[in-house]
C-alpha positions in Angstrom: 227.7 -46.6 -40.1 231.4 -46.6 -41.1 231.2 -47.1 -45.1 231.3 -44.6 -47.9 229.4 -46.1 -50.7 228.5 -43.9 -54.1 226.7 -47.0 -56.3 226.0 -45.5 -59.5 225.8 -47.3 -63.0 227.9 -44.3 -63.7 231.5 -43.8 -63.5 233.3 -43.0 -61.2 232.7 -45.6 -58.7 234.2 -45.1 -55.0 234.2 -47.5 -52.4 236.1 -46.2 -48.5 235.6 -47.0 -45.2 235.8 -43.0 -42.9 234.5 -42.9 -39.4 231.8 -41.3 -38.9 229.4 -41.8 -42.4 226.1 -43.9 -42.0 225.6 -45.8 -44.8 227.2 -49.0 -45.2 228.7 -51.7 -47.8 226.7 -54.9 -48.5 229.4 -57.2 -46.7 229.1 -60.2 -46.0 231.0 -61.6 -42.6 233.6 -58.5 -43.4 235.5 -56.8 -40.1 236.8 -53.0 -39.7 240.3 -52.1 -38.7 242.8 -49.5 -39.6 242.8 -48.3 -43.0 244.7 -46.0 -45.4 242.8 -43.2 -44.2 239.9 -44.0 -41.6 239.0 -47.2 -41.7 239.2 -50.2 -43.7 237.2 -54.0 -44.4 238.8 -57.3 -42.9 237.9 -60.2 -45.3 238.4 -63.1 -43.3 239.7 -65.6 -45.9 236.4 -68.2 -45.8 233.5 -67.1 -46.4 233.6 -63.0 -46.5 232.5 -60.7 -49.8 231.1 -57.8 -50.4 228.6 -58.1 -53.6 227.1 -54.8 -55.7 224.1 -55.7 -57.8 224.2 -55.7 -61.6 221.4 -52.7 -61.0 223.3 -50.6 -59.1 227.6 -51.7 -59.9 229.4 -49.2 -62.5 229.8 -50.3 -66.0 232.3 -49.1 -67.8 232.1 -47.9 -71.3 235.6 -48.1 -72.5 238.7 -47.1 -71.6 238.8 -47.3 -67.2 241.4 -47.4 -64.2 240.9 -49.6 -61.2 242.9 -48.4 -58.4 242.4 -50.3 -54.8 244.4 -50.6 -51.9 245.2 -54.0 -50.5 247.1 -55.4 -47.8 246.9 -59.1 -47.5 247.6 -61.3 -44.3 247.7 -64.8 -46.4 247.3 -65.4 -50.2 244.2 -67.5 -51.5 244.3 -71.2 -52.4 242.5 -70.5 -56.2 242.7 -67.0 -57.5 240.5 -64.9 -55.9 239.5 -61.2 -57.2 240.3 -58.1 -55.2 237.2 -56.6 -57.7 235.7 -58.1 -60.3 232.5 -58.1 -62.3 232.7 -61.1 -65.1 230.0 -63.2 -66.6 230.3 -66.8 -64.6 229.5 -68.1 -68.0 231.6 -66.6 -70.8 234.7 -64.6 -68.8 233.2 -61.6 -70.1 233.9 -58.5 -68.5 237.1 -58.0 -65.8 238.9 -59.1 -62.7 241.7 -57.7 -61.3 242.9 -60.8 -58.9 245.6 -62.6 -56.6 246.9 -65.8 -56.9 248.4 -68.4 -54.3 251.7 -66.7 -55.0 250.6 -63.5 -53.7 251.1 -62.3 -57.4 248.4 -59.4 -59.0 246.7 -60.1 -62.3 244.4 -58.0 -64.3 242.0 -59.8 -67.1 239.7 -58.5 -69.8 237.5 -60.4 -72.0 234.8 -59.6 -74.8 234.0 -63.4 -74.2 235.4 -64.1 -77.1 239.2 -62.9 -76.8 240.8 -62.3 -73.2 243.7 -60.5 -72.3 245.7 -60.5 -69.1 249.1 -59.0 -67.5 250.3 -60.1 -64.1 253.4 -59.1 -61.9 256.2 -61.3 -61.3 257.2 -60.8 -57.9 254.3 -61.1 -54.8 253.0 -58.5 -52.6 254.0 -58.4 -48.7 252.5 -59.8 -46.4 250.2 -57.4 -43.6 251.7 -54.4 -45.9 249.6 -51.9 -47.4 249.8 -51.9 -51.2 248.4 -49.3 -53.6 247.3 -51.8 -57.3 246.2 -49.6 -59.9 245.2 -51.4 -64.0 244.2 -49.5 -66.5 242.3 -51.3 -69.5 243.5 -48.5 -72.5 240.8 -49.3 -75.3 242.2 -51.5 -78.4 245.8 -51.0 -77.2 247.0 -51.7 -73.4 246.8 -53.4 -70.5 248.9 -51.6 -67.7 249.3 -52.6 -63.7 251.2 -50.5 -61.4 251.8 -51.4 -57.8 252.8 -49.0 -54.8 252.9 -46.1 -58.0 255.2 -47.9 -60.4 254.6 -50.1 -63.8 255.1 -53.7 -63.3 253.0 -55.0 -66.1 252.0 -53.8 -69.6 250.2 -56.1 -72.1 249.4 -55.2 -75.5 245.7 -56.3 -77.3 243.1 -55.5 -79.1 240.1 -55.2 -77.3 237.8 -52.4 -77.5 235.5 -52.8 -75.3 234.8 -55.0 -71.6 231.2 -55.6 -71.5 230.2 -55.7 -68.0 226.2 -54.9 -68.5 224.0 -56.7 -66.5 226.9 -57.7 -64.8 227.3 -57.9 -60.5 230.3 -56.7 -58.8 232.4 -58.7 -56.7 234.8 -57.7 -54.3 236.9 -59.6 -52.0 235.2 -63.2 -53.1 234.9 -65.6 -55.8 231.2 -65.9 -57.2 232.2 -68.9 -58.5 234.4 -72.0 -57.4 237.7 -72.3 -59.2 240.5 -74.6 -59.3 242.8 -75.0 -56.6 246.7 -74.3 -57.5 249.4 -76.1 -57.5 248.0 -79.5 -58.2 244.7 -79.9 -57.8 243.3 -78.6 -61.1 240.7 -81.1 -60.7 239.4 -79.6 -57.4 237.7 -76.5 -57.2 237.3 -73.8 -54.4 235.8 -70.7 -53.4 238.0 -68.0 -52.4 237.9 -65.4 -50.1 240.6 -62.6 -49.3 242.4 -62.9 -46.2 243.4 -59.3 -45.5 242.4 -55.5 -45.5 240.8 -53.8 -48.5 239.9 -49.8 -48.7 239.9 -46.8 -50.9 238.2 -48.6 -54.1 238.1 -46.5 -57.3 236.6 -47.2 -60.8 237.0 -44.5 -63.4 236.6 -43.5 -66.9 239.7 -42.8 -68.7 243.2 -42.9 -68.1 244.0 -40.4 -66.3 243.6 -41.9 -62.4 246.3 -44.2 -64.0 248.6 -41.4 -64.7 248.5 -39.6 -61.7 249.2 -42.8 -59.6 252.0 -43.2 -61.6 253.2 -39.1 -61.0 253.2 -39.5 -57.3 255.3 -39.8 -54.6 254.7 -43.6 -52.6 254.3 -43.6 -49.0 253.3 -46.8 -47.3 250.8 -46.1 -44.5 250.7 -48.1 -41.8 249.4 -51.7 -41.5 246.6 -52.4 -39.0 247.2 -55.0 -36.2 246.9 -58.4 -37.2 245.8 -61.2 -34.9 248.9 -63.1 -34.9 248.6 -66.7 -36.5 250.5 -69.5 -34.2 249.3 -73.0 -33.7 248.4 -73.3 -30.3 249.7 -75.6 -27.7 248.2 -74.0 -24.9 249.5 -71.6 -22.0 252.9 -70.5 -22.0 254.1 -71.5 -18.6 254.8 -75.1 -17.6 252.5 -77.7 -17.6 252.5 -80.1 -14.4 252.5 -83.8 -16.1 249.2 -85.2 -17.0 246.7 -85.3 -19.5 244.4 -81.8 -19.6 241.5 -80.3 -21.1 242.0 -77.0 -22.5 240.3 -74.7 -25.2 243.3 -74.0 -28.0 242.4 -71.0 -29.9 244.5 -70.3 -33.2 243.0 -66.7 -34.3 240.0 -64.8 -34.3 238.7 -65.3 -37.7 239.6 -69.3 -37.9 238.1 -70.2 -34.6 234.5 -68.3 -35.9 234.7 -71.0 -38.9 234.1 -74.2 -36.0 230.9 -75.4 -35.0 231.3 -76.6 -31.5 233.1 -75.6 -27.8 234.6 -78.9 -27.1 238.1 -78.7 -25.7 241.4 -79.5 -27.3 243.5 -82.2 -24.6 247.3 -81.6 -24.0 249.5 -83.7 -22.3 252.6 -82.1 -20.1 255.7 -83.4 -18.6 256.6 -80.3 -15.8 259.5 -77.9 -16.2 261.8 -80.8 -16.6 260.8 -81.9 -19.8 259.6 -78.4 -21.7 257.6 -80.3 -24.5 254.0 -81.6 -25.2 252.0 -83.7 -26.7 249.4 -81.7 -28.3 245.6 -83.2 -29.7 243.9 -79.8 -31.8 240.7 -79.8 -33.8 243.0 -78.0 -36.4 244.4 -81.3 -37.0 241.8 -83.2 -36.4 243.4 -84.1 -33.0 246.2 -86.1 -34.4 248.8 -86.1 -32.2 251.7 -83.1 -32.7 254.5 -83.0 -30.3 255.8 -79.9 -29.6 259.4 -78.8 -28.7 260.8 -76.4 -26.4 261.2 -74.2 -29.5 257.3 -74.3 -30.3 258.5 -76.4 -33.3 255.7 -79.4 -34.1 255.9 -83.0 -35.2 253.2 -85.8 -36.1 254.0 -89.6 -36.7 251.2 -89.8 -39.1 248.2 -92.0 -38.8 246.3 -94.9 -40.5 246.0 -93.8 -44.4 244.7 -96.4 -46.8 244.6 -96.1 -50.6 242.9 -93.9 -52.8 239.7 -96.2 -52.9 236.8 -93.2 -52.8 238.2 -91.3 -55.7 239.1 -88.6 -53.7 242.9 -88.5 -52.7 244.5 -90.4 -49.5 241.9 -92.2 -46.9 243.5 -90.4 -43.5 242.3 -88.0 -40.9 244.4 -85.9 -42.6 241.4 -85.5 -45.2 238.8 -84.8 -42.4 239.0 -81.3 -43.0 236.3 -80.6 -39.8 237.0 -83.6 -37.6 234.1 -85.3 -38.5 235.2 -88.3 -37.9 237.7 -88.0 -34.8 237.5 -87.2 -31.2 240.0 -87.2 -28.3 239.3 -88.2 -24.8 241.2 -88.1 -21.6 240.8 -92.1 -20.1 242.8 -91.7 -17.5 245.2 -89.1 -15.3 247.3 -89.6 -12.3 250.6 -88.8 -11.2 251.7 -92.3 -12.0 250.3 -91.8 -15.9 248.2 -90.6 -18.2 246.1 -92.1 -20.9 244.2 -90.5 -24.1 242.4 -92.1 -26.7 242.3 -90.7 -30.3 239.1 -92.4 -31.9 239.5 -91.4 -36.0 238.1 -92.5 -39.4 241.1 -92.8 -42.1 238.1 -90.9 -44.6 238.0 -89.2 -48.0 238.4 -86.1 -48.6 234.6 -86.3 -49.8 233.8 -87.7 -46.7 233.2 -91.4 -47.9 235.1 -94.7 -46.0 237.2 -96.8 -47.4 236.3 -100.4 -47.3 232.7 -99.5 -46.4 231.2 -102.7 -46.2 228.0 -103.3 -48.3 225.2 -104.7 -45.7 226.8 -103.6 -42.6 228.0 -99.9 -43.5 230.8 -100.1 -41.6 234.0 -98.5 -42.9 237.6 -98.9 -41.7 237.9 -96.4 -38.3 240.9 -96.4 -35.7 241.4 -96.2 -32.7 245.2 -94.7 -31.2 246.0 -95.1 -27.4 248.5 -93.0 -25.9 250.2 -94.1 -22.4 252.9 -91.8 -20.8 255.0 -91.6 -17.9 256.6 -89.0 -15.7 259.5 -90.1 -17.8 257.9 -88.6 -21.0 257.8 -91.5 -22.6 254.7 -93.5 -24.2 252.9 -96.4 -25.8 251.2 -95.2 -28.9 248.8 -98.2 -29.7 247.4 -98.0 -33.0 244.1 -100.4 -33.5 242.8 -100.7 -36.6 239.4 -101.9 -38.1 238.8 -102.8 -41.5 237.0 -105.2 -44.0 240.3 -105.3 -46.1 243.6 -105.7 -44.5 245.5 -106.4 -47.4 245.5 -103.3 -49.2 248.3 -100.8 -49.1 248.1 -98.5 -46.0 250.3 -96.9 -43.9 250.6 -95.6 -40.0 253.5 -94.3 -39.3 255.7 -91.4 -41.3 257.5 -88.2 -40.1 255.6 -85.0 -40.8 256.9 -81.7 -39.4 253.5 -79.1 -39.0 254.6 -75.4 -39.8 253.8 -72.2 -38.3 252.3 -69.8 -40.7 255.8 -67.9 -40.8 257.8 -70.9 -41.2 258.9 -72.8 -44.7 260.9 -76.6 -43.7 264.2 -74.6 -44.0 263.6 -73.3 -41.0 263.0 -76.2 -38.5 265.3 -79.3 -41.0 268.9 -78.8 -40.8 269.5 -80.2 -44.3 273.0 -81.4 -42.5 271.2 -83.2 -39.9 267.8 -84.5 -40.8 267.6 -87.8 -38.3 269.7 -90.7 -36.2 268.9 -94.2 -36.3 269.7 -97.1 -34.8 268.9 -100.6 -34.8 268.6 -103.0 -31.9 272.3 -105.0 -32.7 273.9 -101.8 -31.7 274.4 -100.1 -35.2 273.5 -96.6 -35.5 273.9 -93.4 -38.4 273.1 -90.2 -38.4 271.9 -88.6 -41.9 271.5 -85.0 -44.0 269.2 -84.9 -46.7 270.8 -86.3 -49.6 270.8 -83.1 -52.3 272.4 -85.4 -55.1 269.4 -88.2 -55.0 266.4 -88.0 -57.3 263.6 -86.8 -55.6 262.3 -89.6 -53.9 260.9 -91.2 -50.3 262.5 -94.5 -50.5 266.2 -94.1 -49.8 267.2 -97.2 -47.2 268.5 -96.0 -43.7 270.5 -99.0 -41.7 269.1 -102.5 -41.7 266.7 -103.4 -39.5 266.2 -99.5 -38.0 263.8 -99.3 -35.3 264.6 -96.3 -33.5 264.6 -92.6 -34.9 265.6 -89.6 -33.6 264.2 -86.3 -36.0 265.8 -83.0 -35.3 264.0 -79.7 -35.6 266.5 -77.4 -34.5 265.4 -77.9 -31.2 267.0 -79.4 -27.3 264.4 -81.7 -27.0 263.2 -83.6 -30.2 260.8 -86.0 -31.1 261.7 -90.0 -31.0 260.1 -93.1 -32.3 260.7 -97.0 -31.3 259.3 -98.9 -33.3 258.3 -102.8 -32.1 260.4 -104.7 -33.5 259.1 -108.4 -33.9 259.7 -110.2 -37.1 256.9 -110.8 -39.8 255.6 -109.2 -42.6 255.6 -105.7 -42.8 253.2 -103.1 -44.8 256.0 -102.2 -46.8 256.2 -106.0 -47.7 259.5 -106.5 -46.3 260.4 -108.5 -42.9 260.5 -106.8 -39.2 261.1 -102.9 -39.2 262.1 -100.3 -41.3 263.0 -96.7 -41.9 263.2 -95.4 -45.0 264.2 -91.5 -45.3 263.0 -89.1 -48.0 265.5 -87.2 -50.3 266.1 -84.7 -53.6 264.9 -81.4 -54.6 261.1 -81.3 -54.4 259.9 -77.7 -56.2 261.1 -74.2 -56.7 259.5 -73.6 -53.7 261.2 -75.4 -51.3 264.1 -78.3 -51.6 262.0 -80.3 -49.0 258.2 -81.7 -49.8 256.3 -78.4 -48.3 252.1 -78.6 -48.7 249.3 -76.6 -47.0 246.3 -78.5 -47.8 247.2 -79.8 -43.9 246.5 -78.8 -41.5 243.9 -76.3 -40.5 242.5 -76.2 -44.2 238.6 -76.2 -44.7 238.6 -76.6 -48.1 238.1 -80.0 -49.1 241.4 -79.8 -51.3 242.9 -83.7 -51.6 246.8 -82.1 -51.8 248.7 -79.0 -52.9 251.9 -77.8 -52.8 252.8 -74.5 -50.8 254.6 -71.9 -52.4 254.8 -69.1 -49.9 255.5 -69.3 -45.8 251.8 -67.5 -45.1 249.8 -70.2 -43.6 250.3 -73.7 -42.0 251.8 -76.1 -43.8 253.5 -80.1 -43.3 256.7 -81.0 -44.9 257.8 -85.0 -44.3 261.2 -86.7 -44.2 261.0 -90.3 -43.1 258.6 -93.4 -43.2 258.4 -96.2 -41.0 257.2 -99.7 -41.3 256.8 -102.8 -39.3 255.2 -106.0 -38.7 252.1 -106.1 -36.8 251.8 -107.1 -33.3 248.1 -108.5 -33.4 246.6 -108.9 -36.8 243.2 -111.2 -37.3 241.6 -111.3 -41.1 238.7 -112.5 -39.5 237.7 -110.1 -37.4 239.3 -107.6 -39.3 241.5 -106.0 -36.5 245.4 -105.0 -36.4 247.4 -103.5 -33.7 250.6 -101.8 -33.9 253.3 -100.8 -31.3 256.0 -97.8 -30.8 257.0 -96.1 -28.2 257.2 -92.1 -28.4 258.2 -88.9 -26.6 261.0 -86.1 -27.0 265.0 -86.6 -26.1 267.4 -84.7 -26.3 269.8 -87.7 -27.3 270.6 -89.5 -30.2 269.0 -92.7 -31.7 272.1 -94.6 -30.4 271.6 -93.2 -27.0 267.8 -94.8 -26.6 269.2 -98.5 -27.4 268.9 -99.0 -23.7 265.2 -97.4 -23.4 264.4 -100.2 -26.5 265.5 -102.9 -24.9 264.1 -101.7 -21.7 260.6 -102.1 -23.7 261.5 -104.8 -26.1 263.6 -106.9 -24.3 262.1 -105.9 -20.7 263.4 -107.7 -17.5 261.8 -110.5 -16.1 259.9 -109.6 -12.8 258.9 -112.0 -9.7 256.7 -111.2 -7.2 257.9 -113.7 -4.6 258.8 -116.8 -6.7 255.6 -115.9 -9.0 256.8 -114.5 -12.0 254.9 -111.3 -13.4 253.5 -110.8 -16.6 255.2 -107.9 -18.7 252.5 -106.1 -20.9 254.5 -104.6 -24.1 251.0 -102.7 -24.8 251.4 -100.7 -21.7 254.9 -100.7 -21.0 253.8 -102.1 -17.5 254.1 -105.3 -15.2 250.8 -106.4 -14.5 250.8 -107.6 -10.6 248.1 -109.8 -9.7 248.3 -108.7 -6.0 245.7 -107.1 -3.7 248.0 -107.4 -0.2 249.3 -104.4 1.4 252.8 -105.7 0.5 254.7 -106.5 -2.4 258.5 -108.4 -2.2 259.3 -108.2 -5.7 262.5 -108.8 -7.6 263.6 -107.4 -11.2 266.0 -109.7 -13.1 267.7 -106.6 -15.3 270.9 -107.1 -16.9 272.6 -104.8 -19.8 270.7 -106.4 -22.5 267.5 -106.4 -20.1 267.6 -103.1 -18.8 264.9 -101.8 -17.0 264.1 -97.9 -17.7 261.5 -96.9 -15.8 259.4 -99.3 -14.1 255.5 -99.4 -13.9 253.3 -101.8 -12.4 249.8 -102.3 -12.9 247.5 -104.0 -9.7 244.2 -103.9 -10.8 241.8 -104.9 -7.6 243.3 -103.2 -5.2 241.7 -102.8 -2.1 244.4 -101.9 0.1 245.8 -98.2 0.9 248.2 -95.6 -0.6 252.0 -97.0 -1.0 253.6 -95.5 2.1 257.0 -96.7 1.4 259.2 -98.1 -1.3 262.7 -99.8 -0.5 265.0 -100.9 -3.5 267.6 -102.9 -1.9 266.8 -101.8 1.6 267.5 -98.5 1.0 264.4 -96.3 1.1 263.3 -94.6 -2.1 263.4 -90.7 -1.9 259.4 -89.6 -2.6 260.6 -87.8 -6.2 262.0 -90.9 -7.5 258.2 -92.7 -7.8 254.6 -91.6 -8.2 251.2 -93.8 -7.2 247.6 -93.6 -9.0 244.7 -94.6 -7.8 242.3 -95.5 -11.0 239.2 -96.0 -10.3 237.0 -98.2 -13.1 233.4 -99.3 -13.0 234.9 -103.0 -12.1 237.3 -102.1 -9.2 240.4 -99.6 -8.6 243.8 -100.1 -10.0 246.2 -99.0 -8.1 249.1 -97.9 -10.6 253.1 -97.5 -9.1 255.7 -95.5 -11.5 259.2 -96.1 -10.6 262.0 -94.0 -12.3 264.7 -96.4 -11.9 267.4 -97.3 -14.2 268.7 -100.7 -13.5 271.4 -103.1 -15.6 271.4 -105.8 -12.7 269.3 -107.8 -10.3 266.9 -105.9 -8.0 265.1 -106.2 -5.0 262.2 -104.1 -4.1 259.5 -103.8 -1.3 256.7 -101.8 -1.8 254.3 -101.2 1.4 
């Protein structure tokens, strides 16, 4: 309806898109929008193609000019053809193509000899750009982009037989290897971008007058844009919710399945999230005021299934994870990420031969109004004594961004440890390139900085014992070096929002989402049984705008947390929910918090499962009433009983007495 289309085994060949004509391409999950002139085709960078049959697609004799115009919104992954028609088999034939660098090739082959010119430099992003070749019979190769030469190859080829020989356009008819490392791997490739005003002729002469004329870029059409989502724009009231993240048009078409996304909120007070998307296979991503995201990494085992890393990370659909909100009251909110640390091909690690169970994970997440939380990391497996790792600093990308523009190389990250000492560190430009440079002894707390206010923290429990890094207790080690030409930090795209099942690759240009990293953390577990073949770990999490030295008192407040009485009762402290539990079902409680400066309490929840008495009408902290934004009460209601759950956001450095009725 929209498609020009001469198919001829004769030259010339012309493919265009005008309003208005009736017959139309043979594309395959293609789009319109605004072309050169008219309109244009949208491949969507999956699955789309367009295909001409051997029986019906131009063959060339001999000398021939392919001129197309092109204007890409992300490069491909393996090198993908704008047009080619080549023998899966032997090469034989052409393709003019673009690789991951956004750079333009043009290859002949007899299949016996090949030849092949390329440009240096890339072409822009969402511009239109005119790519002409010319294969000049037994002397030249010659490509020109936007009407001027940037390639020239001499050879000797006479002749590109293409007989018999399909057309492809926009699509790779066969897989090929994934760039920049993964040579092992290979892909399909589809363009991601606009195509129009296709041209195959005999001679050289469409060549030359390319080259005579005068180059005016015409206008792009309107992308989608491309920003990971975090859900609306305005503030969200604190809680756990349910909402729908869309990232773009075409990438949203590729999921199978309407389930919603879950994002966690902390009011207008605290202008960050906690973020759990399909595009990341719901791994956790906080989000700063500046729209700049952060993940502490999940369980990864070794490389057991032959296929890379054994993380979510790998689960390019979410196969094998799902989020779900457990609970949600004004008092707290709790979500549980259920994953599977898999293979890339999909296989466990550890899979255990009669039972078929494989190592999975299970990651609890507790906040407060005070934007703090527990994250809980359970772990099953048939081998814990294997290398594996749970907790590391990866900064998630924007399609426009490179790590340049959320690390301050002058400022990477603060630690400090519990005895008080503290540092704050750049990247270190004069190391070898490495991710095992020592912080401070004994570091349990981290601050990263990504340009933002409010930036992601980390507390890590910090009980002695054997660590997964085989030392004692915790700690921090921080990355550092030059890491490619690319970028001076580690930058890779095969994570997140990749479909391909690509084990890792480094990025090279700022045109999709991407994960750079810059510190690990380790230490020792706080529950670990061989025999049933369970671990838990402990840290707390959230966003601060302080440094690691000013959240000593918030880690002793966990770590070293006051003792609590409930008349002369004492109350048990549960580090796995950062929350007295208060065995209590009366509609009073005379309690007493024994904090002190190196037993601070920050924040103060209790936990009353049973209850069976009203709402808290009043709270007094040493007779003095406490004003109603100072605490919040939830009501939890379980299939055993309600808990009643009281948030208090005091900070206190002495004794305490309070009365809740």
């Amino acid at each position: 309806m929209i498609a020009e289309l001469f198919l001829s085994a004769l030259l010339p060949f012309s493919l265009s898109f005008n309003q208005g004509v009736d017959s139309e391409p043979k594309s395959d999950r293609c789009e319109i929008v605004q072309g050169v002139s008219g309109e244009a085709l949208l491949f969507n960078g999956f699955t789309s193609r367009l295909v001409i049959p051997a029986d019906q697609a131009p063959v060339p004799a001999g000398t021939f000019t392919v001129d197309v115009w092109f204007c890409p919104v992300a490069f491909p992954k393996s090198p993908c053809p704008i047009v080619c028609k080549q023998d899966d088999a032997t090469s034989q034939g052409f393709s003019l193509y673009i690789d991951a660098r956004g750079r333009v090739h043009f290859r002949v082959s007899d299949g016996k000899h090949n030849a092949e010119t390329y440009s240096n430099q890339p072409l822009q992003l969402q511009q239109w750009s005119r790519l002409t070749c010319l294969f000049e019979a037994g002397k030249l190769l010659r490509l020109s982009i936007n009407g001027r030469e940037v390639a020239q190859q001499l050879m000797a080829l006479t002749a590109v037989p293409t007989a018999g020989i399909a057309m492809w356009v926009g699509r790779t008819p066969v897989r090929t290897i994934s760039e920049y490392e993964n040579d092992n791997v290979r892909i399909y490739s589809s363009l991601d971008g606009a195509l129009d005003e296709l041209r195959l002729t005999e001679g050289v002469e469409a060549y030359r007058q390319v080259l005579g004329q005068q180059f005016n870029r015409p206008v792009a059409p309107s992308f989608e844009p491309r920003i990971l989502p975090s859900g609306p724009a305005e503030a969200l009231a604190f809680g756990s919710w349910y909402i729908p993240l869309k990232f773009y048009k075409q990438w949203d078409e590729q999921w199978r399945g309407d389930t919603p996304d879950v994002v966690i909120g902390f009011g207008e007070q605290r202008p960050f999230r906690v973020v759990f998307w399909r595009g990341i296979a719901y791994a956790p991503c906080f989000v700063t005021e500046k729209g700049n995201w952060m993940s502490n990494e999940f369980v990864e085992r070794q490389k057991v299934t032959k296929w890379g890393c054994c993380e979510s990370m790998s689960d390019k659909h979410a196969d094998f994870s799902s989020v779900r909100i457990l609970e949600n009251t004004p008092a707290r909110t709790v979500v549980l990420w259920r994953n599977a640390p898999v293979g890339v091909n999909q296989q466990f690690p550890y899979q255990d031969e009669e039972s078929q169970w494989g190592d999975w994970s299970e990651e609890t997440y507790i906040f407060y109004p005070d934007g703090v939380g527990v994250r809980k990391m359970d772990v099953w497996s048939s081998n814990l004594t294997d290398w594996y790792e749970w907790c590391q600093s990866l900064q998630v990308l924007h399609p426009h961004q490179r790590p340049e523009d959320v690390l301050d190389g002058s400022k990477i990250m603060s630690v400090a440890a519990m005895d008080g000492n503290a540092k704050t560190f750049g990247w270190d430009w004069s190391a070898k390139r490495t991710q095992h440079e020592p912080s401070i002894p004994h570091a349990n707390i981290q601050v990263t900085y990504l340009k933002s206010q409010w930036n992601p923290f980390l507390i890590l429990d910090d009980r002695e014992g054997p660590n997964e890094n085989e030392t004692d207790g915790p700690q921090i080690d921080r990355y550092a070096g030059k890491w490619s030409d690319f970028s001076a930090y580690p930058w890779r795209n095969h994570w997140p929002v990749v479909q391909d099942y690509v084990i890792g690759r480094y990025a090279t240009v700022a045109d999709g989402p991407a994960h750079t990293y810059t510190a690990t953390q380790y230490n020792a577990a706080y529950y670990k049984d061989e025999t049933s073949g369970k671990m838990t770990k402990l840290m707390l999490c959230g966003c601060t705008d302080q440094d690691a030295s000013g959240l000593l008192p918030l880690a002793k407040s966990w770590l070293r947390a006051p003792k609590m009485f409930l008349g002369d009762q004492e109350v048990d402290y549960d580090l796995t929910e950062r929350a007295y539990r208060v065995k209590r079902t009366s509609e009073q409680m005379d309690i007493r918090i024994e904090a002190s400066a190196e037993h601070p309490a920050c924040g103060v929840c209790l936990l009353v499962d049973g209850w069976k008495g009203g709402d808290v009408r009043e709270i007094m902290v040493d007779r003095k009433p406490l004003k109603a934004t100072q605490y919040a009460v939830g009501h939890h209601v379980t299939y055993n009983g309600k808990r009643l759950v009281v948030w208090l956001d005091l900070n206190l450095t002495q004794s305490t007495h309070l009365v809740i009725n």
